[in-house]
LORO-744851 format. One record per residue (C-alpha): x, y, z; residue number from 1. Coordinates in steps of 0.001 Angstrom, whole numbers, plus 524288, in hexadecimal, padded with zeros to 5 digits. Each point is the difference from the previous one (the first is absolute). Layout:
<pts>
+-------+-------+-------+-----+
|     x |     y |     z | num |
+-------+-------+-------+-----+
|     X |     Y |     Z | NUM |
...
+-------+-------+-------+-----+
</pts>
This chain:
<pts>
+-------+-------+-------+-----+
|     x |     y |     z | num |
+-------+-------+-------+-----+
| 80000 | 80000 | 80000 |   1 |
| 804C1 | 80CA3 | 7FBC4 |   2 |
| 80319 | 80A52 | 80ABA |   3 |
| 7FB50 | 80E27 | 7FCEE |   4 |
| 80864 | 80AB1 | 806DB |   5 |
| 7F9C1 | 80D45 | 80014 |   6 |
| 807C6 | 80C78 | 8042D |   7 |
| 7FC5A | 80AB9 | 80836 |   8 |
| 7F642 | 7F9AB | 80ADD |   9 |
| 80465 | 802BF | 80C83 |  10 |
| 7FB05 | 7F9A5 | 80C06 |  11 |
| 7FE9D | 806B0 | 80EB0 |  12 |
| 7FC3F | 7FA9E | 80CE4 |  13 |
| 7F734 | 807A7 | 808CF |  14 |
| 7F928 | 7FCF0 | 80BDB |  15 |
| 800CD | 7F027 | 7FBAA |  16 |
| 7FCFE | 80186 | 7F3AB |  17 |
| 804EF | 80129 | 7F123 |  18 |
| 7FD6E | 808B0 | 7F6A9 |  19 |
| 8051D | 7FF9A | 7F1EB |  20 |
| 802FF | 80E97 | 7F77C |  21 |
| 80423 | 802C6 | 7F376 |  22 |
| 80D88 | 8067B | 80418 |  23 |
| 7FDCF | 80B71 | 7F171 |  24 |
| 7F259 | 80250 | 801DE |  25 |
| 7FD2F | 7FE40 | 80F10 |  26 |
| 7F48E | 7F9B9 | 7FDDA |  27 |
| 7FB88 | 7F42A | 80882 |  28 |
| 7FE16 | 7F270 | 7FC30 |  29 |
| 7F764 | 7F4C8 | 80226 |  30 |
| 8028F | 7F6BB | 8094E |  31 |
| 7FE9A | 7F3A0 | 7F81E |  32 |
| 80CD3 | 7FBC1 | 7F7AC |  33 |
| 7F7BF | 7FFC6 | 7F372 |  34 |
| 7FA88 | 80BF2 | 7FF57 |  35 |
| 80A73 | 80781 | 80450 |  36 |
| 8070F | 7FB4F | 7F712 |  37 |
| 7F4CA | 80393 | 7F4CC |  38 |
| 7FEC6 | 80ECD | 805C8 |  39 |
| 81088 | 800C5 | 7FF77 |  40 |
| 7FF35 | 7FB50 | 7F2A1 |  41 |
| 7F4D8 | 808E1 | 7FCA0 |  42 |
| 8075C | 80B75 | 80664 |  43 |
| 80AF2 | 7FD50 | 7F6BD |  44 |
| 7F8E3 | 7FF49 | 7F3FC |  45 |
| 7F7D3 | 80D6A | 8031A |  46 |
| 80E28 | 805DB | 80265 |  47 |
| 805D6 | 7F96B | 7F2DE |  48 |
| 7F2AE | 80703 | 7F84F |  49 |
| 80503 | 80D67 | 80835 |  50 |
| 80D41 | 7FF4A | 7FB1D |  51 |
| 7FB46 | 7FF6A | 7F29D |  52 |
| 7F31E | 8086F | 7FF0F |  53 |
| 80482 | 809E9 | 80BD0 |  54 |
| 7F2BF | 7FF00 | 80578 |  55 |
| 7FA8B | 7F587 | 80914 |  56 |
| 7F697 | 7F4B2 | 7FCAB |  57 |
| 7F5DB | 7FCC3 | 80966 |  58 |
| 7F594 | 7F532 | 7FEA4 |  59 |
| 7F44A | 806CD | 7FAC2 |  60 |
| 7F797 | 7FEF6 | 80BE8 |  61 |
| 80ACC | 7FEA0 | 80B11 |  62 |
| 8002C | 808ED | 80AE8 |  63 |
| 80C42 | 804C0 | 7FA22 |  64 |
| 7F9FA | 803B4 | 7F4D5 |  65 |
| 7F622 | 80914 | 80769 |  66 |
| 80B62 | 805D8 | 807E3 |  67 |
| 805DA | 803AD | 7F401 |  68 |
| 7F461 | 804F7 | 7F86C |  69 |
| 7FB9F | 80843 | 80BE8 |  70 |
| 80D40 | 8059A | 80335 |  71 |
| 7FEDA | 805B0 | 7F09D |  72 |
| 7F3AF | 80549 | 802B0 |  73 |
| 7FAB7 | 80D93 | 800F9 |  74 |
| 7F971 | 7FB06 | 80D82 |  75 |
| 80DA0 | 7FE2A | 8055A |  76 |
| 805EC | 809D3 | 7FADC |  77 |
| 7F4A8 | 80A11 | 804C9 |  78 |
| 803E1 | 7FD43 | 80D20 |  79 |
| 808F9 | 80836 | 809C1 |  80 |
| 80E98 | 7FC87 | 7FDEC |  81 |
| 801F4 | 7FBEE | 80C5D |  82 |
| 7F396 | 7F7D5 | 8001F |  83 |
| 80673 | 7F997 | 7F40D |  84 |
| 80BA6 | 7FCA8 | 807CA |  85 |
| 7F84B | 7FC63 | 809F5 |  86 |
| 7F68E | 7F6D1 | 7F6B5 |  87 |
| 80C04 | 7FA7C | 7F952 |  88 |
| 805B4 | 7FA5B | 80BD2 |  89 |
| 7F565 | 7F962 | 802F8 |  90 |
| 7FCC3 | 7F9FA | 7F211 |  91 |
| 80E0C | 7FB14 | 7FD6D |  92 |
| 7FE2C | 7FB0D | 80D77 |  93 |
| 7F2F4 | 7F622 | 7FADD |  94 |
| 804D1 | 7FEF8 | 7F303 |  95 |
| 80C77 | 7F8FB | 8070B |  96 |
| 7F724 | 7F7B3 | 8050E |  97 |
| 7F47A | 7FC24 | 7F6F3 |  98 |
| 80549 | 8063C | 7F347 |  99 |
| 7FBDE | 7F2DF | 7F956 | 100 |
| 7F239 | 7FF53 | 803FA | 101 |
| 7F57E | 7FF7C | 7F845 | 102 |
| 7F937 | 80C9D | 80409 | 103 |
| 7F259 | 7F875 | 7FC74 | 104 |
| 8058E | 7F5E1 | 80B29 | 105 |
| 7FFE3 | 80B53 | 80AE6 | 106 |
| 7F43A | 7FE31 | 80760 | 107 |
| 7FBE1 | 80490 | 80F33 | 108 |
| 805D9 | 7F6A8 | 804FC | 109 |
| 80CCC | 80261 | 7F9A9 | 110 |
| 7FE89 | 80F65 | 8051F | 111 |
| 7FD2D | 7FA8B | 80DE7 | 112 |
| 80C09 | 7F82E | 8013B | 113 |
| 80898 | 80C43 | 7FB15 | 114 |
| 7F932 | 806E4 | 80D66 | 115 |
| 800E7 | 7F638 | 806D5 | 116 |
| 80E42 | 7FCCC | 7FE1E | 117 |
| 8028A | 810CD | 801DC | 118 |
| 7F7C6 | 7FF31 | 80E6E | 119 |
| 80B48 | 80249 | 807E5 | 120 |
| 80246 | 80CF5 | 7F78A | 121 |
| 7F120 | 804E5 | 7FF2D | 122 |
| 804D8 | 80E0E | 7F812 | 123 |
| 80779 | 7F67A | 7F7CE | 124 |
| 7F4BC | 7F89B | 7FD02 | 125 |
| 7F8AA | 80A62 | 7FDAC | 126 |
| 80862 | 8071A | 7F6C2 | 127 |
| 80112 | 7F36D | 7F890 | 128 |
| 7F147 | 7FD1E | 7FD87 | 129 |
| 7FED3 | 80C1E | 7FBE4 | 130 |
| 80853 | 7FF6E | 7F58C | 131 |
| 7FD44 | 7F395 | 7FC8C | 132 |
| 7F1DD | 80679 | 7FFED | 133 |
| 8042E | 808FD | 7F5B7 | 134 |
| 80695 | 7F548 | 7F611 | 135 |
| 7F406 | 7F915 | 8015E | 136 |
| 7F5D3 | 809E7 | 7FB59 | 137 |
| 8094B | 8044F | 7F5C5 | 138 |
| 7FFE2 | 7F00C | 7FBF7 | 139 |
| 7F149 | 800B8 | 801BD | 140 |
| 7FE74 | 80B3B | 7F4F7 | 141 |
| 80612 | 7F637 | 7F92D | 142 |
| 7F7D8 | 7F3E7 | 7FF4E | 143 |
| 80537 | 7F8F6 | 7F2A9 | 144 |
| 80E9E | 80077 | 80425 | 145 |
| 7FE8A | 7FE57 | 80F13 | 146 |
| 7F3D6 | 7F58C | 80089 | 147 |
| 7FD0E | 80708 | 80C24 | 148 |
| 7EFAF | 801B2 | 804F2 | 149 |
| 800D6 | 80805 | 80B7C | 150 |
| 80A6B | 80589 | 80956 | 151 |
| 8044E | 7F764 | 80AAF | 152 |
| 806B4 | 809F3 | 80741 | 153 |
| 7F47E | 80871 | 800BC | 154 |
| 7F89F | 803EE | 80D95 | 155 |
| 80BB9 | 7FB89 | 80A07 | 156 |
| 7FF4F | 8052F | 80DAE | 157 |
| 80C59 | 807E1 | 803B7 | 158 |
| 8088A | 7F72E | 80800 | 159 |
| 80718 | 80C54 | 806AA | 160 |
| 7F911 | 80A1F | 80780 | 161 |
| 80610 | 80D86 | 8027B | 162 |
| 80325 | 80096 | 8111C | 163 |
| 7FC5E | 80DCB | 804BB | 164 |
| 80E49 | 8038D | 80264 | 165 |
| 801CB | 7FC9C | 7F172 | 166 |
| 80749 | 80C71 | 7F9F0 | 167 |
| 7FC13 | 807BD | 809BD | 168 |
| 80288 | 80E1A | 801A6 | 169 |
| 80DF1 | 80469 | 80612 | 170 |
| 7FDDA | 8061B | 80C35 | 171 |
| 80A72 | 80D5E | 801D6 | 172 |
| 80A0E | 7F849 | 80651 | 173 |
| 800DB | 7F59D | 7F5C1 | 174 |
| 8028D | 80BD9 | 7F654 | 175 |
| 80A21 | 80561 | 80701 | 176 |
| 807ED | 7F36C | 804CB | 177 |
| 7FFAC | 7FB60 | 7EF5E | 178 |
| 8036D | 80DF3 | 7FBF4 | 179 |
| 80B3C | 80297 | 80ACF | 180 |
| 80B6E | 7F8A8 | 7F81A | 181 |
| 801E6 | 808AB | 7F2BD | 182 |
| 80048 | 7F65C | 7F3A9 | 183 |
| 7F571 | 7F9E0 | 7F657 | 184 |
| 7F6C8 | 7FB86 | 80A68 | 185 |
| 7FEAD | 80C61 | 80666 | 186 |
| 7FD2B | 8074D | 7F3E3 | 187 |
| 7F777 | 7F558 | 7FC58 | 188 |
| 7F7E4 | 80193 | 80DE3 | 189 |
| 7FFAC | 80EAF | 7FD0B | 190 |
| 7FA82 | 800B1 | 7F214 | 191 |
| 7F50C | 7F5B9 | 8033A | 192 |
| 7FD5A | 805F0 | 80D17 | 193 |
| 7FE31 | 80BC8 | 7F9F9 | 194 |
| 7F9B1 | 7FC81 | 7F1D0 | 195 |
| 7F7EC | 7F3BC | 8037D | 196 |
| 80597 | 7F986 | 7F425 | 197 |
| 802E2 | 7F07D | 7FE30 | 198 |
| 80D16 | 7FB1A | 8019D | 199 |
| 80392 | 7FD7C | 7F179 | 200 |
| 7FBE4 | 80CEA | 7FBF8 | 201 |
| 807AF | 805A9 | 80AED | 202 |
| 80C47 | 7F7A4 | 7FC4F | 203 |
| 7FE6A | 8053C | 7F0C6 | 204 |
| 7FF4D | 81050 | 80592 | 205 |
| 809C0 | 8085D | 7F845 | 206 |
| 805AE | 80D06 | 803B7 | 207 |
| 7FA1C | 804F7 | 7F0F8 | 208 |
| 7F14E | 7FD3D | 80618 | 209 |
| 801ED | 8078A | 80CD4 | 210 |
| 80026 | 8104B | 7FDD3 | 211 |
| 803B1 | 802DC | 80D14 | 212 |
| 7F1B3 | 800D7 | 8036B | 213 |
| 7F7AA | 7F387 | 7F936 | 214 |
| 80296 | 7F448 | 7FC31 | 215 |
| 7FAC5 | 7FB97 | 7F225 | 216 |
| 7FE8E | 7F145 | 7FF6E | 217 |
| 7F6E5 | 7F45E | 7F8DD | 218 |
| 7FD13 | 7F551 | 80756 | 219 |
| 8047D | 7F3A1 | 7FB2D | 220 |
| 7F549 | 7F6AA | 80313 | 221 |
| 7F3DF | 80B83 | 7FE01 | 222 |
| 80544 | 807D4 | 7F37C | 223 |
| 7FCA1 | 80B4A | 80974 | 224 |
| 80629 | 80EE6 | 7FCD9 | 225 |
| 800DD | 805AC | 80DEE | 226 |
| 8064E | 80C62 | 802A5 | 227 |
| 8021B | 7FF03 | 80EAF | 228 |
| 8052C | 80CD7 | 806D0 | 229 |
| 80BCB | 7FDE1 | 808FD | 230 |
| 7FED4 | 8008C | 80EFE | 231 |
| 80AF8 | 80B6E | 80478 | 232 |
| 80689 | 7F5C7 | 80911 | 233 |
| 80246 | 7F7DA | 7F607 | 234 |
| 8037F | 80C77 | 7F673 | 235 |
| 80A9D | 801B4 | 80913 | 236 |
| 80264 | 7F3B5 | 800D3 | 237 |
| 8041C | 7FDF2 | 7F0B4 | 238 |
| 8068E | 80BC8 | 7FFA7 | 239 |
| 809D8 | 7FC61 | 80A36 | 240 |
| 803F1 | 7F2B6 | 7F5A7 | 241 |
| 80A84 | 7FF95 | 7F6F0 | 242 |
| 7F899 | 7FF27 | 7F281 | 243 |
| 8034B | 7F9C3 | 7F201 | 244 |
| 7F5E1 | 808CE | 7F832 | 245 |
| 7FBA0 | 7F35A | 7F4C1 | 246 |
| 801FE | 7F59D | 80D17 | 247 |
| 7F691 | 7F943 | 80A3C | 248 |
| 7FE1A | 807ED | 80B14 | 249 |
| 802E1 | 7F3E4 | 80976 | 250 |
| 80BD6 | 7F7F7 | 7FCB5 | 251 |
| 80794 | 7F6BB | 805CF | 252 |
| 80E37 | 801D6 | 80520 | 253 |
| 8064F | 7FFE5 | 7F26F | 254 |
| 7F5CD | 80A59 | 7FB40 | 255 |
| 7F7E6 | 7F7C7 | 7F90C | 256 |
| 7F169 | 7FC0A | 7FEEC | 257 |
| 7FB56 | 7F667 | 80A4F | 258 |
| 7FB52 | 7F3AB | 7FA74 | 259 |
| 7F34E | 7FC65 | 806D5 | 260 |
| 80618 | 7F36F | 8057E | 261 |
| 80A32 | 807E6 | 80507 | 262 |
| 7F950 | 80B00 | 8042A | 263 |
| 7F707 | 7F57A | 80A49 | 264 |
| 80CE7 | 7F9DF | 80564 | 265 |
| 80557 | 80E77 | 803A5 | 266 |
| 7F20D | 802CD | 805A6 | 267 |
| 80046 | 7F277 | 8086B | 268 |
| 80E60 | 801DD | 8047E | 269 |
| 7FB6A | 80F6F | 804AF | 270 |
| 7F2EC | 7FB5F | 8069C | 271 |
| 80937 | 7F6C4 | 807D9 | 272 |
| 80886 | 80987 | 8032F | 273 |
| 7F564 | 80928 | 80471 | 274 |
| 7FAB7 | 7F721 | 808BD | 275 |
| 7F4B3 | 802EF | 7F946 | 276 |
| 7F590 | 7F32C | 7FC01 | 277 |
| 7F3C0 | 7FF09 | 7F7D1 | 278 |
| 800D8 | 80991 | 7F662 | 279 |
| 7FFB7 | 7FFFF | 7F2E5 | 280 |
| 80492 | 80A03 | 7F41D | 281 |
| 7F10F | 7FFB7 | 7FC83 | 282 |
| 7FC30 | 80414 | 80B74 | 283 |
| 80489 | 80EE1 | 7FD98 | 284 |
| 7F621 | 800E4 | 7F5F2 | 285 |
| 7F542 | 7FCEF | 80B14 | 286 |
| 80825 | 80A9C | 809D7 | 287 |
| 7FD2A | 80AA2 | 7F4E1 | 288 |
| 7F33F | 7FD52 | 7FD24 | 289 |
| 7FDA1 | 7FFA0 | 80F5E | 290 |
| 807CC | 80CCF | 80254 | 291 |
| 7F726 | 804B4 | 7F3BD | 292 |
| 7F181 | 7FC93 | 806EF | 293 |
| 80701 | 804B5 | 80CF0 | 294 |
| 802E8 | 80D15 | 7F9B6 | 295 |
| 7F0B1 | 80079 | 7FD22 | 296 |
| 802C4 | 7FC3B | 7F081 | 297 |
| 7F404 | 7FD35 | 7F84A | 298 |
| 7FEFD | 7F100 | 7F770 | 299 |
| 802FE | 80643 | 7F42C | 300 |
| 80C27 | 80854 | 80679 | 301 |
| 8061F | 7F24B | 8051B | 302 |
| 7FDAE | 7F929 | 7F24E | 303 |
| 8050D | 80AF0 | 7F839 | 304 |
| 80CF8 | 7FE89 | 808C6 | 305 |
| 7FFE5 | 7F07E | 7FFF1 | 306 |
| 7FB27 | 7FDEE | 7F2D8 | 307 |
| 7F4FC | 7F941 | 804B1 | 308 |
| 7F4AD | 7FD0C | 7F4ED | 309 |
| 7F55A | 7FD00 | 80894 | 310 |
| 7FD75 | 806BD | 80CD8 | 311 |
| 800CF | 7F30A | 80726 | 312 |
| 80AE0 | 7FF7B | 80698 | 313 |
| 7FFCC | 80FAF | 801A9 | 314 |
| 7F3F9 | 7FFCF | 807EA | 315 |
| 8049D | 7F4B3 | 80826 | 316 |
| 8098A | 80B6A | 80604 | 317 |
| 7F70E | 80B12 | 800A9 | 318 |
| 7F5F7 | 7F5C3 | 806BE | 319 |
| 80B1F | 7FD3A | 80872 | 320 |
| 8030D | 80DBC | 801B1 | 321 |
| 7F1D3 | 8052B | 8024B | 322 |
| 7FE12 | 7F642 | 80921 | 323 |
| 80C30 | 8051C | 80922 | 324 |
| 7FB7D | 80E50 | 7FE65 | 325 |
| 7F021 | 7FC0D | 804AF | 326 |
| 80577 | 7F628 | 80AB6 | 327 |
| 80767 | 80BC0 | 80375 | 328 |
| 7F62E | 80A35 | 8009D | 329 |
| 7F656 | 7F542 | 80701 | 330 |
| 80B7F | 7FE5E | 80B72 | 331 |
| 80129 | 80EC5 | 80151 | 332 |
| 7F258 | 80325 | 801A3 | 333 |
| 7FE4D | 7F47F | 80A3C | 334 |
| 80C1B | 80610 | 80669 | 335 |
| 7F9F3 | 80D77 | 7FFF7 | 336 |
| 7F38E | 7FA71 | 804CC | 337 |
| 80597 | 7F88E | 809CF | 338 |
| 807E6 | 80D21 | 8071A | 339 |
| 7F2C1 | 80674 | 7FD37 | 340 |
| 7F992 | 7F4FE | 809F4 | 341 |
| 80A0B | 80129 | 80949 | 342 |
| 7FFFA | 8103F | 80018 | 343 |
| 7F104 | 7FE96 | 801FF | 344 |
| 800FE | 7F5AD | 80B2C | 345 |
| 80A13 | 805F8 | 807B5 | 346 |
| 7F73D | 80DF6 | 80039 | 347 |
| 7F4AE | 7F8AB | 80307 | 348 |
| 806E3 | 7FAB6 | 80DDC | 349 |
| 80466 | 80F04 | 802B7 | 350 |
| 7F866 | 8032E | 809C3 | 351 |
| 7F79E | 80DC1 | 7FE5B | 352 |
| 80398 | 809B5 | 80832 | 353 |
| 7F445 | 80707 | 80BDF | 354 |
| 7FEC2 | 80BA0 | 7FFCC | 355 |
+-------+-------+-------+-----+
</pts>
């Protein structure tokens, strides 16, 4: 019996048990000897049609084939570029896995097991369905090359829930221990302190969209123009930086744009050093629009500083807000009412003088 060696599988040990890769494409392999051997030999001839056509070959049908056909689409390409990066992760990260599937074959049970096997990381399973969500309406619109009737992934409960200190606002103190140690993080703290914006946006800020009194941005995952007026502490703030007029405004120690990757590990090793736990970058962008509804700002105020479309999440601070100012008011006038009681009783007991 002839003895078939194929190249490039690699085999690792974890927790017991083996798992088999294809060392040039990373992509797992089945367990059984057979058709691991098929896929590698598969792999190889997909990579032999590459080397001579330049462009991939997918089964028509395959899951690999809708990855590709959606990732040339105007409905990917539509979307935010850091969504994209975000989205592409996550479908190299399935195609890795079921690239060869039959998208026809994936059924609710097939969508099920994915969550199931992602429980332990419930935001991870979450961001996963709904991706895989999105290939699969994009197969649905597609009946006669996809096979597929209806949307398995549709109508799943989210498996993580937000905790109430999730992105929370900064209280004072938090501001000023992350803001005490001049470098990127600092400057970071200040400009989303100050302008409420998210942390990519923030990380993308050049000195060419700040005046010395606004800042001129457009949100990457809205589209949103915002013109957002600069606080004077954080006017002075900027002006007391050393400046490269066509550069970022934060930078990293060599004076160059922070990856976001990058930027995260310097904002970990910071909080640490701080002392300072459970906050998040995000959670600036809830301290401005709670300083905002604080200040007595109207919805549309806060959402023309945010970038807010609907006034959702704007009225959840003014609520928040109004409801300080009226609990406020109620205390004072039981206070007042109180010392009122008190001024009464202790003239009734004085007793009237005879004359």
């Amino acid at each position: 019996m002839q003895t078939l060696r194929l190249r490039g599988i690699k085999r690792y040990v974890s927790g017991g048990r083996t798992y088999w890769y294809f060392r040039p494409t990373g992509e797992r392999l089945p367990d059984e000897p057979h058709a691991r051997a098929m896929r590698v030999l598969e792999i190889q001839k997909e990579r032999e049609r590459f080397k001579l056509t330049g462009k991939a070959v997918y089964a028509p049908g395959s899951f690999d084939d809708l990855c590709d056909a959606y990732l040339r689409s105007d409905d990917y390409g539509s979307l935010a570029l850091t969504t994209r990066g975000d989205y592409r992760e996550r479908i190299d990260w399935l195609r890795q896995r079921f690239g060869a599937l039959q998208v026809s074959g994936i059924d609710r049970e097939f969508v099920v097991a994915l969550r199931d096997k992602l429980a332990a990381k419930p935001r991870a399973a979450d961001w996963m369905l709904q991706v895989l969500r999105r290939l699969l309406y994009f197969a649905l619109d597609r009946p006669s090359r996809y096979g597929l009737q209806y949307n398995p992934a549709a109508r799943f409960k989210r498996a993580w829930r937000p905790s109430a200190s999730s992105n929370r606002p900064w209280t004072p103190a938090e501001v000023a221990a992350m803001t005490k140690v001049p470098g990127p993080i600092a400057t970071a703290v200040m400009l989303g302190a100050h302008l409420g914006q998210r942390e990519g946006d923030v990380l993308r800020l050049t000195w060419a969209q700040f005046d010395g009194e606004a800042v001129t941005l457009r949100q990457s995952k809205t589209g949103e123009q915002l013109v957002v007026p600069a606080h004077p502490e954080l006017v002075a703030y900027l002006e007391r930086l050393p400046r490269i007029e066509l550069g970022t405004i934060v930078v990293g120690a060599r004076g160059r744009p922070l990856t976001g990757n990058g930027f995260r590990t310097l904002f970990q090793r910071q909080r640490a050093a701080a002392g300072v736990s459970g906050i998040t970058f995000h959670g600036l962008r809830h301290t401005a629009a709670q300083a905002l509804a604080e200040a007595g700002c109207s919805e549309a105020e806060i959402r023309a500083v945010l970038g807010h479309r609907t006034s959702q999440m704007a009225s959840h601070y003014t609520r928040r807000a109004d409801q300080a100012r009226l609990a406020g008011a109620a205390v004072e006038r039981l206070v007042g009412l109180s010392k009122k009681n008190k001024t009464g009783a202790k003239m009734s007991k004085t007793p009237r003088k005879t004359v």
